[in-house]
Biotite code that builds the C-alpha atoms (Angstrom):
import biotite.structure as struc

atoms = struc.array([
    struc.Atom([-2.473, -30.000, -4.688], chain_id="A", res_id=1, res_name="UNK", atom_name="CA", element="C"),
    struc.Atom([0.246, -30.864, -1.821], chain_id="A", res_id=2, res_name="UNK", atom_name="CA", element="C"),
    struc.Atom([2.914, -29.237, -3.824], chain_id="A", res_id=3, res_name="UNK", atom_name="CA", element="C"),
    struc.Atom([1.058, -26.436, -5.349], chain_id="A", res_id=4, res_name="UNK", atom_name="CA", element="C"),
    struc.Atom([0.218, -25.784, -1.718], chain_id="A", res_id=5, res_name="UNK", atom_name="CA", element="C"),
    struc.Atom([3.808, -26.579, -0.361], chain_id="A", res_id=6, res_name="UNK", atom_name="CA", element="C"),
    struc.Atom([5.298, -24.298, -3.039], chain_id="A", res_id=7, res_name="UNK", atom_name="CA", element="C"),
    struc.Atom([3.265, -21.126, -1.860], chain_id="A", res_id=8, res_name="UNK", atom_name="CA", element="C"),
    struc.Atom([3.851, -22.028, 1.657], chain_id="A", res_id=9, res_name="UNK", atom_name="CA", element="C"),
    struc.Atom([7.520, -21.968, 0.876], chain_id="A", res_id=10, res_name="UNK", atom_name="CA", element="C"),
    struc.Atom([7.357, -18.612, -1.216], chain_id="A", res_id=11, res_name="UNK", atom_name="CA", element="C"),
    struc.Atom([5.374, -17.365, 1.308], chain_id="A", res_id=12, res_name="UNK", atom_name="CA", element="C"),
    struc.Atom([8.077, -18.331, 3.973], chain_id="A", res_id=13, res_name="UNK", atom_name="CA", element="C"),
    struc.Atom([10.890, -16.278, 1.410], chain_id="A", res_id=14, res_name="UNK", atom_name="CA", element="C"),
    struc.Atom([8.597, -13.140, 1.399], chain_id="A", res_id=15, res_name="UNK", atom_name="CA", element="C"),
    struc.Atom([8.390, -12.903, 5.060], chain_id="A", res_id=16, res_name="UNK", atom_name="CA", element="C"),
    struc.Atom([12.285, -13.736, 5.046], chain_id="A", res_id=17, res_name="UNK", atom_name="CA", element="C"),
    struc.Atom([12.810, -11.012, 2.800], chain_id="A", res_id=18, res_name="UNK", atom_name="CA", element="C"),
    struc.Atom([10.384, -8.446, 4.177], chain_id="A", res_id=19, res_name="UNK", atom_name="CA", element="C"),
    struc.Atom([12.640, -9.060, 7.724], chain_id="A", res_id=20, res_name="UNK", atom_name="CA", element="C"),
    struc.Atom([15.944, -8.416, 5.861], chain_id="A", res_id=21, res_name="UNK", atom_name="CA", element="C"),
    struc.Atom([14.794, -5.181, 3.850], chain_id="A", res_id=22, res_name="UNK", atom_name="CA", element="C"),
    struc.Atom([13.521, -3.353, 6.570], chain_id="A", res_id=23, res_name="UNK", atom_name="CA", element="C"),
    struc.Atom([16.198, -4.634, 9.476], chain_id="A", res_id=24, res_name="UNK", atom_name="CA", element="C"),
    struc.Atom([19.217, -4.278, 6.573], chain_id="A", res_id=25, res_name="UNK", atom_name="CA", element="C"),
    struc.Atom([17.436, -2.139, 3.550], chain_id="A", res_id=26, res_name="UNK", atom_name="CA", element="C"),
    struc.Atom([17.379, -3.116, 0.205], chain_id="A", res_id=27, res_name="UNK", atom_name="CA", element="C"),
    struc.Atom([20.907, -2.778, -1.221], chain_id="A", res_id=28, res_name="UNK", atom_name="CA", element="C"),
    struc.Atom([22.497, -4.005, 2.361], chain_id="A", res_id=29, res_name="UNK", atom_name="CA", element="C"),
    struc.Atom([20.790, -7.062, 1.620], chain_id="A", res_id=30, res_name="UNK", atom_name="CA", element="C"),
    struc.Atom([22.525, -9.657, -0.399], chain_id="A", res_id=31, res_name="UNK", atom_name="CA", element="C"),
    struc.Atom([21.182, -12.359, -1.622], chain_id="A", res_id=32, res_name="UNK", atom_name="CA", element="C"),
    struc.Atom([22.608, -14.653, 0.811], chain_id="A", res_id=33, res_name="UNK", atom_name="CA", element="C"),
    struc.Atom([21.755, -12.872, 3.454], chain_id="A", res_id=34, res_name="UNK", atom_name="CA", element="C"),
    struc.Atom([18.071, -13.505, 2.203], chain_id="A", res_id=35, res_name="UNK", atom_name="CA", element="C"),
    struc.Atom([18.704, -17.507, 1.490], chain_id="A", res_id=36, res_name="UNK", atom_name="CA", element="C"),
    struc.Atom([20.360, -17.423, 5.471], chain_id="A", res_id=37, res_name="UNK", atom_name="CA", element="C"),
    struc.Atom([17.129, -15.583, 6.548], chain_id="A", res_id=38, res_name="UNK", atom_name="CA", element="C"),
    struc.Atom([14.878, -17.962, 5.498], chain_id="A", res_id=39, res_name="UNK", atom_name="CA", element="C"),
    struc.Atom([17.042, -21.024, 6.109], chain_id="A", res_id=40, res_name="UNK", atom_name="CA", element="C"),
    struc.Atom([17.177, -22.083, 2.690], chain_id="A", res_id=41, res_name="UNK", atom_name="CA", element="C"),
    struc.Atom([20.469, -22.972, 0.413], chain_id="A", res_id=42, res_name="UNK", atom_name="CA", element="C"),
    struc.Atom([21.423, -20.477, -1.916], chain_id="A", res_id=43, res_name="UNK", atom_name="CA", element="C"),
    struc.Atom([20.710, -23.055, -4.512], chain_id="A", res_id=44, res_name="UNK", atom_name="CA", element="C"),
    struc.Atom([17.144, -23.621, -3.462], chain_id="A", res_id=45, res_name="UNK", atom_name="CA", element="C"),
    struc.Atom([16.435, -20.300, -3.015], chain_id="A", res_id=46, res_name="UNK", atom_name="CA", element="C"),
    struc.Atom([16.735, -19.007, -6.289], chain_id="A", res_id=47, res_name="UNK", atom_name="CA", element="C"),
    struc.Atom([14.351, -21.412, -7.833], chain_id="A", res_id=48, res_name="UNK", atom_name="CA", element="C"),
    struc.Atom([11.924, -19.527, -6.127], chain_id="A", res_id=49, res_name="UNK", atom_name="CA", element="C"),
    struc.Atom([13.115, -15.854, -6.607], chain_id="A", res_id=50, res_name="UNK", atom_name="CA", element="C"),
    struc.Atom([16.021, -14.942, -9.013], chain_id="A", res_id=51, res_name="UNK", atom_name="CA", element="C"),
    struc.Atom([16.839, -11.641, -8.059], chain_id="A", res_id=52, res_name="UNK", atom_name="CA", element="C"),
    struc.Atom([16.016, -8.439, -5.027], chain_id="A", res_id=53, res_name="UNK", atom_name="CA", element="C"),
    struc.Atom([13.874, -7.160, -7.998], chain_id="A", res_id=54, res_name="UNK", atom_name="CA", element="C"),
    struc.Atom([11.802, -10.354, -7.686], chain_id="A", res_id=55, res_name="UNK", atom_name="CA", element="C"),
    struc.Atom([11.233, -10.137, -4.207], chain_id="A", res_id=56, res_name="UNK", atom_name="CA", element="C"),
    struc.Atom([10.137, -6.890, -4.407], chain_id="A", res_id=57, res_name="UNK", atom_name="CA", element="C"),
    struc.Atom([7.007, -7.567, -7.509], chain_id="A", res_id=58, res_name="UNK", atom_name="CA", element="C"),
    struc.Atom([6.734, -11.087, -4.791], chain_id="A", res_id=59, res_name="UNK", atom_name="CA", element="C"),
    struc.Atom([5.549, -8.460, -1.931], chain_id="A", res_id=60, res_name="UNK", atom_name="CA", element="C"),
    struc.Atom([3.972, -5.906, -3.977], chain_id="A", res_id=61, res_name="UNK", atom_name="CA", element="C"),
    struc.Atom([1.925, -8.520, -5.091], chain_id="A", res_id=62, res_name="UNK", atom_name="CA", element="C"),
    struc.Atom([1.026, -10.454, -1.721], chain_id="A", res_id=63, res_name="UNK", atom_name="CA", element="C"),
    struc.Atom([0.054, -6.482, -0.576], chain_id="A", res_id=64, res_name="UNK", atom_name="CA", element="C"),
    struc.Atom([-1.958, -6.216, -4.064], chain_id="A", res_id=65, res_name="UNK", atom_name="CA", element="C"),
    struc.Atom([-3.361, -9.515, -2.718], chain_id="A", res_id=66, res_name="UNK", atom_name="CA", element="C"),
    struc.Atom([-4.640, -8.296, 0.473], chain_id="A", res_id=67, res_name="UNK", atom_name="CA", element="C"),
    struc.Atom([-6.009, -4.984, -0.289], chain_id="A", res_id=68, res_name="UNK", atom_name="CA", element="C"),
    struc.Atom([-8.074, -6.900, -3.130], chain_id="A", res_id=69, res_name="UNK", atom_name="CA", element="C"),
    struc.Atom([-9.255, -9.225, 0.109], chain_id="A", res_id=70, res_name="UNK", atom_name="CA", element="C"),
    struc.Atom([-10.065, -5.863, 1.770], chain_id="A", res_id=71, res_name="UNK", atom_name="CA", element="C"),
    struc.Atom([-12.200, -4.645, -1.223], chain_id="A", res_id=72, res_name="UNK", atom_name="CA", element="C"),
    struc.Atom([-14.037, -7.617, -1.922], chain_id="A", res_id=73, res_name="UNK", atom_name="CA", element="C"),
    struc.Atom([-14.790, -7.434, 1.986], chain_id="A", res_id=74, res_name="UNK", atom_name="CA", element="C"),
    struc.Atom([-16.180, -3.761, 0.942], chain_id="A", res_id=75, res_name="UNK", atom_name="CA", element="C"),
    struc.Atom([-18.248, -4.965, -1.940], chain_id="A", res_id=76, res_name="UNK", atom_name="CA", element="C"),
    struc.Atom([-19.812, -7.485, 0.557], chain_id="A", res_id=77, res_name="UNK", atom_name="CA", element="C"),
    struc.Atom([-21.158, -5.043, 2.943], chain_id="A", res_id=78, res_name="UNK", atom_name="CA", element="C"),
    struc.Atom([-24.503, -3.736, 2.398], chain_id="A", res_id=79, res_name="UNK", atom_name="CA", element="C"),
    struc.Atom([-23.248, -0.111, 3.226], chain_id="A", res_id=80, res_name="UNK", atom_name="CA", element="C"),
    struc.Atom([-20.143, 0.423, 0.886], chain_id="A", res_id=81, res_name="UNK", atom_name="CA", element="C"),
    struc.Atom([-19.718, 4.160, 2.349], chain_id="A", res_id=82, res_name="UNK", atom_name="CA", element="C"),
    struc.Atom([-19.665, 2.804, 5.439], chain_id="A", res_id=83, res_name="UNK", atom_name="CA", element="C"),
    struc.Atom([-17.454, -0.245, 4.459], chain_id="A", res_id=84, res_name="UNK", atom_name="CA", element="C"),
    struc.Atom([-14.633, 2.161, 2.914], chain_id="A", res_id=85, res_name="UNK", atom_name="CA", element="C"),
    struc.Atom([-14.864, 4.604, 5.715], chain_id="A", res_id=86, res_name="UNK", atom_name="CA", element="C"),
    struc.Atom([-13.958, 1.514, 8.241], chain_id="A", res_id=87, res_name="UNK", atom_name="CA", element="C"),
    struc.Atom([-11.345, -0.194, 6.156], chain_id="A", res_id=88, res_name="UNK", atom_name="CA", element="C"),
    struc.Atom([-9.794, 3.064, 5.546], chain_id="A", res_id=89, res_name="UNK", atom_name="CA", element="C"),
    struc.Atom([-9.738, 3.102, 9.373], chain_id="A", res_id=90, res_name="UNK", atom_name="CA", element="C"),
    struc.Atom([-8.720, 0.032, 10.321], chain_id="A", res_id=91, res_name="UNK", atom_name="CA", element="C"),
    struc.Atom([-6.024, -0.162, 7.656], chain_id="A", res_id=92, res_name="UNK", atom_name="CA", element="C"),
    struc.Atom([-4.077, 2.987, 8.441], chain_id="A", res_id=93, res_name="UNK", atom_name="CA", element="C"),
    struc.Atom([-4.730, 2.639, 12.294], chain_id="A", res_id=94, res_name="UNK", atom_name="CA", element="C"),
    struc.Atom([-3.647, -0.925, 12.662], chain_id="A", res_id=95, res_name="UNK", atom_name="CA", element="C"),
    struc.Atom([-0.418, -0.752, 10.277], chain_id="A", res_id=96, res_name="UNK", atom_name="CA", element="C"),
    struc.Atom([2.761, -1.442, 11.487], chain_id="A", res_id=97, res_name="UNK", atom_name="CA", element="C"),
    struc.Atom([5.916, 0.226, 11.489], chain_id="A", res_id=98, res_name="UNK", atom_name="CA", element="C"),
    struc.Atom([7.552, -2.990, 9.843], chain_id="A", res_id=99, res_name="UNK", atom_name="CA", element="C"),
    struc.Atom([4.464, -2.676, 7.158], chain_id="A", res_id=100, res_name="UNK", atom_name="CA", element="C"),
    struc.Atom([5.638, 0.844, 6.774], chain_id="A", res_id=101, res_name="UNK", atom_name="CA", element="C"),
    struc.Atom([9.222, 0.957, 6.319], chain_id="A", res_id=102, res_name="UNK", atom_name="CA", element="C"),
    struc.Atom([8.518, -1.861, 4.334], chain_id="A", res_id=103, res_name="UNK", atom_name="CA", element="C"),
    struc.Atom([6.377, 0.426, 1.940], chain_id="A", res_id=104, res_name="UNK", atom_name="CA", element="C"),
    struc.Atom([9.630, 3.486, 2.382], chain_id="A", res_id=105, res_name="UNK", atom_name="CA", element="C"),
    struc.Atom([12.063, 0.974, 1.130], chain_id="A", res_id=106, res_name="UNK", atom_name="CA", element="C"),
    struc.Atom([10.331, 0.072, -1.819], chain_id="A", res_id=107, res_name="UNK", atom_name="CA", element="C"),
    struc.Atom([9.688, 3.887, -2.730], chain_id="A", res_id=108, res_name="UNK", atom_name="CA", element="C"),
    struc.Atom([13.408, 4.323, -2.158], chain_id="A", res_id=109, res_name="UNK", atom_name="CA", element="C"),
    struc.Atom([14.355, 1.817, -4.215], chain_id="A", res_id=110, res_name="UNK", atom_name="CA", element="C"),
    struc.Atom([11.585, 2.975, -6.969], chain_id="A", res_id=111, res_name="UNK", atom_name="CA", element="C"),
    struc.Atom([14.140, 6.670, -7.467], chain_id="A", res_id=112, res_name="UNK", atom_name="CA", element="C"),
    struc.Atom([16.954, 4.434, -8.630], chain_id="A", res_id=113, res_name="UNK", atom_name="CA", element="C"),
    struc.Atom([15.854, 1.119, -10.294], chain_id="A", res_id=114, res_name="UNK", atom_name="CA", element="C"),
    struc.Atom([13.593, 1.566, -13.544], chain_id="A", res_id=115, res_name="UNK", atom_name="CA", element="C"),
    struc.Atom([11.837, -1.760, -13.122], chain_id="A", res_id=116, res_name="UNK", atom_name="CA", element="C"),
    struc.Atom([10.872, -1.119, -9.606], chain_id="A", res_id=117, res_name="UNK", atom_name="CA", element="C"),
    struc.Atom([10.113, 2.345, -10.932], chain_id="A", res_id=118, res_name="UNK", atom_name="CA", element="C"),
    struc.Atom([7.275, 0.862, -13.700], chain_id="A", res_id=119, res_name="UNK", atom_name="CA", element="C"),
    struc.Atom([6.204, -1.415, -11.384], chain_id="A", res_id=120, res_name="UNK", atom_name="CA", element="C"),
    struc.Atom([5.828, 1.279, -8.194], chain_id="A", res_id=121, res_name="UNK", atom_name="CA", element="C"),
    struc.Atom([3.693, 3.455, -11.290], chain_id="A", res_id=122, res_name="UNK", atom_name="CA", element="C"),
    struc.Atom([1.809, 0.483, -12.530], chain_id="A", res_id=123, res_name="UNK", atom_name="CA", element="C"),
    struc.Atom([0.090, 0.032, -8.910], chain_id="A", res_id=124, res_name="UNK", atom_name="CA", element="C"),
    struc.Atom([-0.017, 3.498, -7.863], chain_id="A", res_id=125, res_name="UNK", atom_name="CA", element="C"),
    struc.Atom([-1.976, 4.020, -11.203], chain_id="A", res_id=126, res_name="UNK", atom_name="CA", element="C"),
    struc.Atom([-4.852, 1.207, -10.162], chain_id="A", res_id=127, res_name="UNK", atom_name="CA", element="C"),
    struc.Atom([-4.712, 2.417, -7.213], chain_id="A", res_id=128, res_name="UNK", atom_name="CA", element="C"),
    struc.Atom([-5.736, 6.156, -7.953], chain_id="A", res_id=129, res_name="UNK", atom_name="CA", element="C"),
    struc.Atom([-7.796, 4.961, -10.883], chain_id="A", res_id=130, res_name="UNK", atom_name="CA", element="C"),
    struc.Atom([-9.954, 2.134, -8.212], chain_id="A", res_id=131, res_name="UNK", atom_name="CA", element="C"),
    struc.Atom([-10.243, 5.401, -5.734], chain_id="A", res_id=132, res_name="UNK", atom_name="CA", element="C"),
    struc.Atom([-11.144, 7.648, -8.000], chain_id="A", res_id=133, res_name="UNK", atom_name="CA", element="C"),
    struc.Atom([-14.103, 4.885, -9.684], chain_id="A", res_id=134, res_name="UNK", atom_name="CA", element="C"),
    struc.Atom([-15.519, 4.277, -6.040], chain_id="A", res_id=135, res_name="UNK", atom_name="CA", element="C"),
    struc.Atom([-15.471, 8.022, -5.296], chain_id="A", res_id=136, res_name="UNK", atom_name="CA", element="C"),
    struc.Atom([-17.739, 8.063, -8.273], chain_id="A", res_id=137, res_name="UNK", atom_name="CA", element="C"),
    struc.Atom([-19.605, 5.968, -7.340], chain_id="A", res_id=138, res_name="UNK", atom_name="CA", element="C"),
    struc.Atom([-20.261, 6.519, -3.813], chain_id="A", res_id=139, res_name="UNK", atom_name="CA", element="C"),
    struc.Atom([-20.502, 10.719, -4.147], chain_id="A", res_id=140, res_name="UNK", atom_name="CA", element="C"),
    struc.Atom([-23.896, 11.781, -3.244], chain_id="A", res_id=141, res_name="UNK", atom_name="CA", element="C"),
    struc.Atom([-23.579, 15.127, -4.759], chain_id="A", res_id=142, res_name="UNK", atom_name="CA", element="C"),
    struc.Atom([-22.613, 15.937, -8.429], chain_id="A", res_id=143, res_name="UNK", atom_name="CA", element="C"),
    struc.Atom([-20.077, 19.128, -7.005], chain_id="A", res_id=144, res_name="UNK", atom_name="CA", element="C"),
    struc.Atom([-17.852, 15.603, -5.745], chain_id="A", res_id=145, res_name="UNK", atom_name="CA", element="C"),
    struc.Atom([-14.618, 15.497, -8.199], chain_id="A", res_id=146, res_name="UNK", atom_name="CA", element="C"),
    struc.Atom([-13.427, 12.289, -7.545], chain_id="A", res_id=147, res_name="UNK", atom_name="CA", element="C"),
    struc.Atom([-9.629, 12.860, -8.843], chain_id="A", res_id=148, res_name="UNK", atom_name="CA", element="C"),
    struc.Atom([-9.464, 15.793, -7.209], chain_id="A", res_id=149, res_name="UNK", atom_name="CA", element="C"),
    struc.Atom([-10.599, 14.323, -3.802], chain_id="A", res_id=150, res_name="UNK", atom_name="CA", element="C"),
    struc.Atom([-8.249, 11.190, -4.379], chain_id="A", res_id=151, res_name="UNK", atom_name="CA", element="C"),
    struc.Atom([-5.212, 13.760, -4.972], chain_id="A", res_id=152, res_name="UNK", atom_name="CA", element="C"),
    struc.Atom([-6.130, 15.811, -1.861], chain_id="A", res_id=153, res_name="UNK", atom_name="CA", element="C"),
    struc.Atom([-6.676, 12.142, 0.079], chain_id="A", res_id=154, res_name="UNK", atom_name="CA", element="C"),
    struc.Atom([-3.244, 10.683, -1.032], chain_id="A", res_id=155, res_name="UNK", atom_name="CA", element="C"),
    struc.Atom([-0.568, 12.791, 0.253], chain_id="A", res_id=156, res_name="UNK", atom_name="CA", element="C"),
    struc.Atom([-2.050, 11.863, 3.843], chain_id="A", res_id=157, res_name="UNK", atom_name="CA", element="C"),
    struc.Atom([-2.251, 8.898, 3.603], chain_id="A", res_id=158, res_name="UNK", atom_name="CA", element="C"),
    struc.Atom([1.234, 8.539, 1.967], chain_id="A", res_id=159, res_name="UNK", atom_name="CA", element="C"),
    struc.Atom([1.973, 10.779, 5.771], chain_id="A", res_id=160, res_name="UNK", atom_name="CA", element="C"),
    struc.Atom([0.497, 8.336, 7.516], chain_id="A", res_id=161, res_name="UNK", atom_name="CA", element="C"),
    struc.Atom([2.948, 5.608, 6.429], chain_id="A", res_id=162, res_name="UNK", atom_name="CA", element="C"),
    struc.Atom([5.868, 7.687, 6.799], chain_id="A", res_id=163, res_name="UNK", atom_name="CA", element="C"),
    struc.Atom([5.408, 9.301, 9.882], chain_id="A", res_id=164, res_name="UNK", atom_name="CA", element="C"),
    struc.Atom([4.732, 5.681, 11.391], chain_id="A", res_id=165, res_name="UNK", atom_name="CA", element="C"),
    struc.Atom([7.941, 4.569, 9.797], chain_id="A", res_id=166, res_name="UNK", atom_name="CA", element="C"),
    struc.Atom([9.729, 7.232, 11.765], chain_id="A", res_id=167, res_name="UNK", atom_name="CA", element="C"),
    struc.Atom([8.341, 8.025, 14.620], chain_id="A", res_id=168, res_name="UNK", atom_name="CA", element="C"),
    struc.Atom([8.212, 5.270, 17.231], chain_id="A", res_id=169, res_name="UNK", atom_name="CA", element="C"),
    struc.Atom([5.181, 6.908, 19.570], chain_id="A", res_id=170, res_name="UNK", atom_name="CA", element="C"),
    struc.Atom([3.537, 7.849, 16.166], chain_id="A", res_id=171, res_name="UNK", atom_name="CA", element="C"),
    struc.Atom([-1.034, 7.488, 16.423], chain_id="A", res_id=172, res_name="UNK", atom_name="CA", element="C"),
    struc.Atom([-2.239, 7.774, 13.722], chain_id="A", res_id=173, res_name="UNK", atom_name="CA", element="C"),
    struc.Atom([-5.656, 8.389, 14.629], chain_id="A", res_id=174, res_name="UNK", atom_name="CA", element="C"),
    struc.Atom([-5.917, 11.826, 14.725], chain_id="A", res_id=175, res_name="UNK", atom_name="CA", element="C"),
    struc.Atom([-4.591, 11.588, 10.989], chain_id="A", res_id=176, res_name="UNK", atom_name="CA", element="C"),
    struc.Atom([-7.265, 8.751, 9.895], chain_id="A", res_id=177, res_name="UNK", atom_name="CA", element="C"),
    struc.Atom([-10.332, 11.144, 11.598], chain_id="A", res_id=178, res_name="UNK", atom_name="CA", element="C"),
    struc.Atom([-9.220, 14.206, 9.051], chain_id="A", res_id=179, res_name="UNK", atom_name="CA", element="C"),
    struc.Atom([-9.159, 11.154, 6.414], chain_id="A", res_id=180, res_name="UNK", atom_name="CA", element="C"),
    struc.Atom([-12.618, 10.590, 7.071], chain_id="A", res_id=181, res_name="UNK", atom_name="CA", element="C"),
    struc.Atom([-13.491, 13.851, 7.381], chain_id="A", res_id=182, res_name="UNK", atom_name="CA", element="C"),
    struc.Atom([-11.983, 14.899, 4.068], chain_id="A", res_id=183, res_name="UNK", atom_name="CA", element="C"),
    struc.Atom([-13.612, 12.230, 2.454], chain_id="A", res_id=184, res_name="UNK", atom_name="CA", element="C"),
    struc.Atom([-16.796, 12.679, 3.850], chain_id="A", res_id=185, res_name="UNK", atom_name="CA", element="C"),
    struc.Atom([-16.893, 16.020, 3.121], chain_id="A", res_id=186, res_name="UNK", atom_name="CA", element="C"),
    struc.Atom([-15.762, 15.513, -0.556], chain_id="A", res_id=187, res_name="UNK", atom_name="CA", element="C"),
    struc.Atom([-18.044, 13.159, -1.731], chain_id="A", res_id=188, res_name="UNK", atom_name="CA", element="C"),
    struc.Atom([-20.869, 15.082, -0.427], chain_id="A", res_id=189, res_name="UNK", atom_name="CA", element="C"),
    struc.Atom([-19.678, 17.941, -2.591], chain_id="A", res_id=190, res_name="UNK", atom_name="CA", element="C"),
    struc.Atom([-18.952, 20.051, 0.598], chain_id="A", res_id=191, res_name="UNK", atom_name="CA", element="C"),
    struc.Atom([-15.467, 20.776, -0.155], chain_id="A", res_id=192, res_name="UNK", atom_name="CA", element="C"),
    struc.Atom([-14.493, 24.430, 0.491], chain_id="A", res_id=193, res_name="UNK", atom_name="CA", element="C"),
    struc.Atom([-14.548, 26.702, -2.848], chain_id="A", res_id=194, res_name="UNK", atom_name="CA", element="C"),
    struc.Atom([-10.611, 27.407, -2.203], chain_id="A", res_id=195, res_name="UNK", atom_name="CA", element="C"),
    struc.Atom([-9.488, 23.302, -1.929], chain_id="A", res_id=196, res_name="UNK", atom_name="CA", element="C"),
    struc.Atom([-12.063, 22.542, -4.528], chain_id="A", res_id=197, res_name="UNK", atom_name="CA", element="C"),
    struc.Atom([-10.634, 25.049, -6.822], chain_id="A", res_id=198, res_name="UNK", atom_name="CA", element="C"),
    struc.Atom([-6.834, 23.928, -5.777], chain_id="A", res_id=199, res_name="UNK", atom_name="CA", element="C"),
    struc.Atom([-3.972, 22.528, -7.654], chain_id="A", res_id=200, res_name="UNK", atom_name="CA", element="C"),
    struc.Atom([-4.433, 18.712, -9.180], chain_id="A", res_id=201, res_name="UNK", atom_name="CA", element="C"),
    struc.Atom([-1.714, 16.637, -7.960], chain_id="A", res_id=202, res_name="UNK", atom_name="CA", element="C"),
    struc.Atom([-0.500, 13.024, -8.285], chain_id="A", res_id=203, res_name="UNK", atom_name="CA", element="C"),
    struc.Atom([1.131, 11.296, -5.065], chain_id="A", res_id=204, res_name="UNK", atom_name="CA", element="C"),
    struc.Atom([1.946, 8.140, -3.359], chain_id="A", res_id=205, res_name="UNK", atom_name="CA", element="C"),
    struc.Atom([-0.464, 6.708, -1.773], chain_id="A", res_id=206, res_name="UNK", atom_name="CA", element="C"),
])
């Protein structure tokens, strides 16, 4: 148990090393020893951990997978889901960070030019819409609610919200996390105006 727990304290050490060098350097800045220096490891010892960029990239795509699971089962806890979602929503987007975001920007970046960060950016964007669009379902109150057309309407801003925090230092986002809630209000009581209801179907970042 001491090493298991020693070994995830030290990949957890490397993550936070390598988040720190993506977003201060980016991604193909970054060498590998640049990474190793970061987290004051040798070379040597640092690839028995990660091989590769590529593997430090599915390492914090995970750990974030990690958390937002945290954040659901904190959801499916609460005695008022709505009402859980509608805060977590909140407090996620509100309380992000701008390291958090460029973070997320780097990885997208990367996602245009390397397939396997490519597959792996549309493996998690696909659970993601698809565990949206099942608790849309299944918190709608009205049968007018389209839950993957609410989710595609829902994305793109909250895709904004990350970028615009990456970019702009004074950025508050909570003006952008109240239309979030009132969009999703709104949509899963079926009160979506005929003209958005009846728009496009798209498929974004989220």
């Amino acid at each position: 148990m001491t090493v298991t727990a020693s070994a995830e304290a030290r990949r957890e050490h490397i993550l936070d090393a390598a988040e720190a060098c993506f977003v201060r350097n980016g991604f193909h800045r970054t060498t590998m020893q640049d990474l190793a220096r970061e987290a004051a490891m040798s070379p040597g010892n640092f690839y028995r951990y990660f091989e590769s960029k590529e593997a430090l990239v599915v390492g914090l795509v995970e750990r974030e997978c990690a958390r937002g699971a945290e954040r659901v089962a904190e959801m499916e806890r609460s005695g008022d889901r709505r009402g859980a979602l509608l805060d977590i929503i909140a407090r996620y987007f509100v309380s992000v960070t701008r390291v958090a975001a460029v973070l997320r920007m780097e990885i997208w970046s990367e996602a245009t030019r390397n397939p396997a960060i490519a597959d792996l950016t549309a493996r998690t964007e696909a659970e993601t819409r698809d565990w949206f669009t099942a608790t849309f379902a299944a918190l709608a109150t009205s049968p007018d609610c389209d839950p993957d057309h609410l989710y595609a309407l829902l994305a793109p801003l909250m895709k904004g919200i990350l970028v615009s925090r990456a970019i702009l230092p004074d950025y508050d986002p909570a003006p952008a996390v109240a239309q979030l809630h009132t969009l999703l209000e709104t949509g899963l009581d079926g009160r979506l105006p005929r003209a958005i209801r009846a728009g496009p179907r798209i498929t974004a970042l989220a």
